[in-house]
C-alpha positions as a printed NumPy array, in Angstrom:
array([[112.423,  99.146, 144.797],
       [113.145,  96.186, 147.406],
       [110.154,  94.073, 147.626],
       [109.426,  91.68 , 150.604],
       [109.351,  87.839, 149.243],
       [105.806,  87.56 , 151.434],
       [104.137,  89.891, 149.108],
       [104.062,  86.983, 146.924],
       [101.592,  83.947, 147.718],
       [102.961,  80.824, 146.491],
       [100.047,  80.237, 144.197],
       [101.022,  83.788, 142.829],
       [104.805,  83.05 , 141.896],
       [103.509,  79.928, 139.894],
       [100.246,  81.165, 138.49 ],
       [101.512,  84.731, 137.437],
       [104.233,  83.751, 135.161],
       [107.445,  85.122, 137.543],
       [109.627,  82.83 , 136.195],
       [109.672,  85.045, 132.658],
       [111.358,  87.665, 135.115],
       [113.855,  85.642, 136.378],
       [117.577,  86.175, 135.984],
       [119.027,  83.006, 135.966],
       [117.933,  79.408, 136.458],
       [119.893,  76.976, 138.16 ],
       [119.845,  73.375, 138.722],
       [122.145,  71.725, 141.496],
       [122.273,  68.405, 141.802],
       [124.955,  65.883, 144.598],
       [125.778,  62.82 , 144.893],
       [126.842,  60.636, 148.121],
       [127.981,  57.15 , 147.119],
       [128.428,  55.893, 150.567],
       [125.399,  57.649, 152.958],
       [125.657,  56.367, 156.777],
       [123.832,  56.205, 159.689],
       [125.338,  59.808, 160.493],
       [123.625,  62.91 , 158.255],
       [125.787,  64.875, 155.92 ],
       [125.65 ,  67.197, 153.322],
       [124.562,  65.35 , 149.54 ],
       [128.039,  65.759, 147.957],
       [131.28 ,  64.419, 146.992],
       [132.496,  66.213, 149.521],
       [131.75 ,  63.6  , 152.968],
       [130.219,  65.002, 155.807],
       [128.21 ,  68.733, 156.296],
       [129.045,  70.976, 153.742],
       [128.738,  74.088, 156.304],
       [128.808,  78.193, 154.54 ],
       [131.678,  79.748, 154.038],
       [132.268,  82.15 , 157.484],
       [133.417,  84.986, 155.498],
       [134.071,  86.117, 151.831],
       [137.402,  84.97 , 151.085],
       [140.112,  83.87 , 147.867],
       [140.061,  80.132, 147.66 ],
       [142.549,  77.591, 146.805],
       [142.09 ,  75.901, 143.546],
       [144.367,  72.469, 142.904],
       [144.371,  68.943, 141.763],
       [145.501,  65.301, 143.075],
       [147.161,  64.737, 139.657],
       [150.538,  66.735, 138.006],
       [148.715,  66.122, 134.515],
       [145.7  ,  68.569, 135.522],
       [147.644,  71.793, 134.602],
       [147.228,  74.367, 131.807],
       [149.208,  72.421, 129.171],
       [148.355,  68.759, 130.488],
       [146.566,  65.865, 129.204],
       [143.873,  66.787, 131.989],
       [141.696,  69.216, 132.991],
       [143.566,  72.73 , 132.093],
       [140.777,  75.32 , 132.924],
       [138.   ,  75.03 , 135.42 ],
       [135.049,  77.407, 136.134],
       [134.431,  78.671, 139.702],
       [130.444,  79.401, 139.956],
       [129.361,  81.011, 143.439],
       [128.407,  84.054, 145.138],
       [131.666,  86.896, 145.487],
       [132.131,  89.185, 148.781],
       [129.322,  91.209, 146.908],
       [127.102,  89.382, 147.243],
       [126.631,  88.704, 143.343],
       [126.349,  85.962, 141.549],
       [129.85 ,  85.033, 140.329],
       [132.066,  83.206, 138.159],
       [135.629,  82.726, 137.585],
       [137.825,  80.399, 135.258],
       [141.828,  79.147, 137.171],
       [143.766,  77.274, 134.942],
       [145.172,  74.743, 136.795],
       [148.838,  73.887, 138.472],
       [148.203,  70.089, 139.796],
       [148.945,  70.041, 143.604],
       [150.094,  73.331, 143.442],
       [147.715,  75.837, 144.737],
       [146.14 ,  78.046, 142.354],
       [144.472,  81.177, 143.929],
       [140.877,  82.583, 143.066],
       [140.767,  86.456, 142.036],
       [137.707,  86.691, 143.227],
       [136.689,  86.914, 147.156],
       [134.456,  84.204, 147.85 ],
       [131.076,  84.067, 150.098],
       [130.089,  81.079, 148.491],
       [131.01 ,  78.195, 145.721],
       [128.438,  75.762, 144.371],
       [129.915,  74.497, 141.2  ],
       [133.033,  73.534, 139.844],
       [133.105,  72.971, 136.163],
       [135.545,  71.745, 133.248],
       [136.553,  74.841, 131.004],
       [139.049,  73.207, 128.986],
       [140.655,  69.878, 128.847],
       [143.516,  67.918, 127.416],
       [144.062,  64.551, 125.646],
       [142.28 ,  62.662, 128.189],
       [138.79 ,  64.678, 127.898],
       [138.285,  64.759, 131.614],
       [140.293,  65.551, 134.988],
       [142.815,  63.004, 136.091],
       [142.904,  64.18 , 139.468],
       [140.134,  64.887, 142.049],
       [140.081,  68.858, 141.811],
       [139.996,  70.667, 145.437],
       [138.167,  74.338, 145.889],
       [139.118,  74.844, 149.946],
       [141.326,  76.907, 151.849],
       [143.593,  76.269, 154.826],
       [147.216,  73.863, 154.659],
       [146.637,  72.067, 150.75 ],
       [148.704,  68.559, 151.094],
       [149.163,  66.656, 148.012],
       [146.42 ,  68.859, 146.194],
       [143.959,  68.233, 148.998],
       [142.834,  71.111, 151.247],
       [142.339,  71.36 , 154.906],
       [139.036,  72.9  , 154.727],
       [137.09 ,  71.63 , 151.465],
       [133.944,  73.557, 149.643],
       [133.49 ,  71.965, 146.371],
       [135.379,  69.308, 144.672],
       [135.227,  67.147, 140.976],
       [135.334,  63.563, 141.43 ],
       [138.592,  62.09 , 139.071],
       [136.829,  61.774, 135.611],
       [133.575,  63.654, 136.158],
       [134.236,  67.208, 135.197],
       [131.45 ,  68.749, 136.813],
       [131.278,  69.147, 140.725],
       [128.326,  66.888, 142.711],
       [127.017,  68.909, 145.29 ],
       [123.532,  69.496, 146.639],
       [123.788,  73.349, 147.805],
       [123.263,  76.785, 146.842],
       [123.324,  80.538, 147.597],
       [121.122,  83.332, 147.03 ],
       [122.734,  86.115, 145.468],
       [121.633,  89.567, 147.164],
       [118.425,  91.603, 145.364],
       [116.813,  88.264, 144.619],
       [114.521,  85.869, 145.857],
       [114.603,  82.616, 144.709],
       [111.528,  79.773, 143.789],
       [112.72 ,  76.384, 144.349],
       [110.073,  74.623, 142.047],
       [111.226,  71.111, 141.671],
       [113.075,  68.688, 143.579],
       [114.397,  64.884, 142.798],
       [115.767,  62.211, 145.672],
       [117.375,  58.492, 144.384],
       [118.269,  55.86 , 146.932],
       [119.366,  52.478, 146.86 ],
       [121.13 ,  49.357, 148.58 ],
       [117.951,  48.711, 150.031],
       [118.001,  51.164, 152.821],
       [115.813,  53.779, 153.817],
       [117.135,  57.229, 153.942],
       [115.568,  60.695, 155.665],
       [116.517,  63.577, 153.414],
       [116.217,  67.138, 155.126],
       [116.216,  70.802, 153.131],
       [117.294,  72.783, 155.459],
       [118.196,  76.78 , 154.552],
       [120.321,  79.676, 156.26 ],
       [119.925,  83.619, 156.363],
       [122.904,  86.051, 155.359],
       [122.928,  86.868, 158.472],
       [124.744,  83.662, 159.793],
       [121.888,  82.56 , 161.688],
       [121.409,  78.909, 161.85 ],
       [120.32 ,  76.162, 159.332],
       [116.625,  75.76 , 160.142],
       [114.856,  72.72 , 158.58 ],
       [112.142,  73.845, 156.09 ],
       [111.319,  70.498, 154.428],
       [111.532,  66.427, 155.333],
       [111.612,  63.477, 153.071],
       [111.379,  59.525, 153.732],
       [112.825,  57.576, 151.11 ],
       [113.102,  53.639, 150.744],
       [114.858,  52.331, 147.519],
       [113.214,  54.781, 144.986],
       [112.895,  57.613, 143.577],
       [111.014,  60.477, 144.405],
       [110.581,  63.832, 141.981],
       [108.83 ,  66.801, 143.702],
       [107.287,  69.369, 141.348],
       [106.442,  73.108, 143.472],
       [105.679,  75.126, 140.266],
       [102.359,  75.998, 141.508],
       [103.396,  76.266, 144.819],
       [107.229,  76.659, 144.864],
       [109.488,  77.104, 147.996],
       [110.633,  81.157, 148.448],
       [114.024,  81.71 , 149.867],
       [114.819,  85.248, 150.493],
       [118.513,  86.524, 149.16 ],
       [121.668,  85.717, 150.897],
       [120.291,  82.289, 151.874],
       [121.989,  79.189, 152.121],
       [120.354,  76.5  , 150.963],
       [121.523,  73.063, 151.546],
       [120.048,  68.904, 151.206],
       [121.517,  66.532, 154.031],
       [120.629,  63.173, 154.24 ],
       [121.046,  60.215, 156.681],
       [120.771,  56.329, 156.051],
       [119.426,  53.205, 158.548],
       [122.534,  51.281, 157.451],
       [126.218,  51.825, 156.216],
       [126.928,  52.266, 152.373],
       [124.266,  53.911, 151.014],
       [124.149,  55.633, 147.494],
       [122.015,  58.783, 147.58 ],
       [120.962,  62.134, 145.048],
       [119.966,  64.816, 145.394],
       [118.799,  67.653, 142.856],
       [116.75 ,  70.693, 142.495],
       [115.817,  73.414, 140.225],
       [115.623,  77.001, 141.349],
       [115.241,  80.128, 139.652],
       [116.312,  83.551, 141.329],
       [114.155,  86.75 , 140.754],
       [115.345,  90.526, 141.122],
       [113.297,  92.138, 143.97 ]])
């Protein structure tokens, strides 16, 4: 049976032992390396990192010709993200370098990218593009997720609720630096397209700042897009962002 997220008091989820019922744990974590005085999405992606407007197959590709099946790059990467079901989701492309390599799987949304298999090198010589729209040179029109050259692993500060599930956000961690102070904003979205509402505000100078919610964690209902923007008093900023959540079955 379909159970309302209210019927559970915060103190509840983290007293009661929910976690032990949950059916995956996740923990997303982005990276900025040049914040500015205008807010964007955490990521290696530059700017807002928006949802996806409808489930659809994504483009997979690379900046580099030696990021293909049988190069000395990355050969395989795994697609993590919620499919036109609504379900939580995964998918391994082998890659093509800038040619576009199409996802099976009908997208609603894609929060990780992640090395599968890799060649002589041991890491992606390319940066490696999950978008859709005109792909130039390996680089998409419209971008979603993305590996930095070298990294393997996608940095990117988002996440999706897969449907049937509620999810407990019940830890959080912010980095800044350069000497600047920086405003970080959680902000989260309903299936239902409605608009990013702001549910949570940090200020940040220079530090680091861990947030632990396990006795009183944040409850996102399914289908929700949830997403960490932040904006700096001064050009050039590096800036984290991470956070664990764990998704429960209604």
């Amino acid at each position: 049976m379909k159970r309302n997220i209210e019927e559970f008091s915060p103190a509840l989820a983290g007293a009661t032992g929910l976690l032990a019922n949950a059916d995956r744990k996740t923990n997303k974590f982005g990276y900025a390396n040049s914040l500015s005085t205008t807010l964007e999405t955490i990521s290696t992606l530059g700017g807002i990192r928006d949802r996806i407007p409808s489930a659809t197959v994504l483009k997979i590709s690379s900046t580099d010709a030696n990021d293909t099946a049988a190069g000395s790059g990355m050969r395989t990467v795994e697609v993590t993200g919620v499919n036109s079901n609504w379900e939580h989701a995964t998918e391994t492309v082998s890659l093509d370098g800038q040619t576009v390599v199409l996802t099976t799987t009908e997208w609603v949304d894609v929060f990780r990218l992640k090395q599968k298999s890799v060649g002589a090198t041991g890491s992606n010589e390319g940066m490696i593009w999950c978008g859709d729209g005109t792909v130039t040179s390996g680089v998409p029109a419209t971008k979603y997720a993305n590996i930095v050259i070298g990294k393997n692993q996608s940095q990117v500060s988002f996440y999706t609720v897969s449907a049937n599930h509620y999810a407990l956000l019940v830890k959080m961690r912010l980095t800044a630096s350069k000497g600047k102070n920086l405003l970080f904003e959680l902000k989260a979205s309903d299936g239902d397209g409605s608009a990013m509402m702001l549910k949570e505000t940090y200020d940040l100078y220079q530090n680091i700042a861990e947030f632990d919610f396990i006795d009183d964690p944040l409850i996102f209902n399914e289908k929700t897009f949830i997403r960490v923007d932040g904006v700096s008093d001064g050009a050039g900023t590096d800036a984290s962002a991470s956070f664990t959540i764990f998704e429960i079955p209604y």
